[in-house]
N, C-alpha and C positions, 0 to 999 in steps of 0.2 A: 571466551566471548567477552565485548566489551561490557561494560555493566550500562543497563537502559539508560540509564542518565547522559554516558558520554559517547553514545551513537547520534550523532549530529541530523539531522531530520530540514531539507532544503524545500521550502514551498514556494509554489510560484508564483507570482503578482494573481494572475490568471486566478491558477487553483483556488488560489486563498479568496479573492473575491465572489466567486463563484459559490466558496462555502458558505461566506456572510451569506449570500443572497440566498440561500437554500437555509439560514438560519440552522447549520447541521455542526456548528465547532466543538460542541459536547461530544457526539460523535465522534465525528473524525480523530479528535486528541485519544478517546477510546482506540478507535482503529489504531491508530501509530502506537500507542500502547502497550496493546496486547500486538502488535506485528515485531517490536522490539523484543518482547518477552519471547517471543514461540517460534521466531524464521532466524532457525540456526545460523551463526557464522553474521548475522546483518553487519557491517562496521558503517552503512548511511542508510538513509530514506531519502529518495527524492519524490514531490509531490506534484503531479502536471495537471493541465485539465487538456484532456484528448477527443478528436471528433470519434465515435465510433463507426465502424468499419460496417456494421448492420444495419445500423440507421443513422446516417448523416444527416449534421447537424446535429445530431444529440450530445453534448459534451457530456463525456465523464470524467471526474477525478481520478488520477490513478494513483495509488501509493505504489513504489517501485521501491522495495529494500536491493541493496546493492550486496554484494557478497557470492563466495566462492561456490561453484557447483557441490554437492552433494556426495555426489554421484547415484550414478542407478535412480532409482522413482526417486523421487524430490514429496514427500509427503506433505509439507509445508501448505501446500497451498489447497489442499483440501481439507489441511486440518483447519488453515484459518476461515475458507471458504464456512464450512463446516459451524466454527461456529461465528461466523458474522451474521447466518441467515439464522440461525439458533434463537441471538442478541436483537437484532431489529427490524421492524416491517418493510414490506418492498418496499415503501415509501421512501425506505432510504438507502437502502441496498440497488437500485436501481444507480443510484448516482456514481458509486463506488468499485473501484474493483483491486485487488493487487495483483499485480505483475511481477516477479521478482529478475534482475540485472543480473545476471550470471559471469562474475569476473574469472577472467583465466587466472589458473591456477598459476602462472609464473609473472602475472604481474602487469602482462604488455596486452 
């Protein structure tokens, strides 16, 4: 795996402004952090702000690491889930979520 420093991490105009406006960048740079560290195989992040599908109009940020399937259970994102609600109050786990991009294994 690449070393966290040169996993490239892409945020969106949106996203990013969105985080100033929630005053959460200490966070988030935690999130991407620790999601470099612990979501096997990452080689990017990309970072969106998305309407949710439960309640529209609510944007959240999504941190999307990009990287090859697993296989079988993908534990990753219960570990991270696991400990994001651990590390901070709904206050701000409400805005956040990860999703991880599942690249095909040959490339296309």
């Amino acid at each position: 795996m690449a070393t966290t420093a040169a996993i490239p991490v892409n945020v969106s105009a949106e996203a990013a402004a969105r985080i100033a406006e929630l005053g959460m960048q200490r966070e988030f740079e935690e999130m991407i952090e620790h999601a470099k560290q612990t979501v096997y195989g990452t080689n990017r992040i990309d970072v969106t702000l998305e309407d949710s599908p439960e309640e529209p109009g609510d944007l959240g940020i999504v941190i999307r690491p990009h990287r090859p399937h697993p296989g079988g259970n993908d534990p990753a994102h219960r570990d991270w889930i696991a400990w994001f609600m651990d590390v901070y109050p709904p206050e701000v786990c409400q805005h956040f979520c990860l999703c991880s991009f599942y690249e095909p294994a040959n490339g296309r």
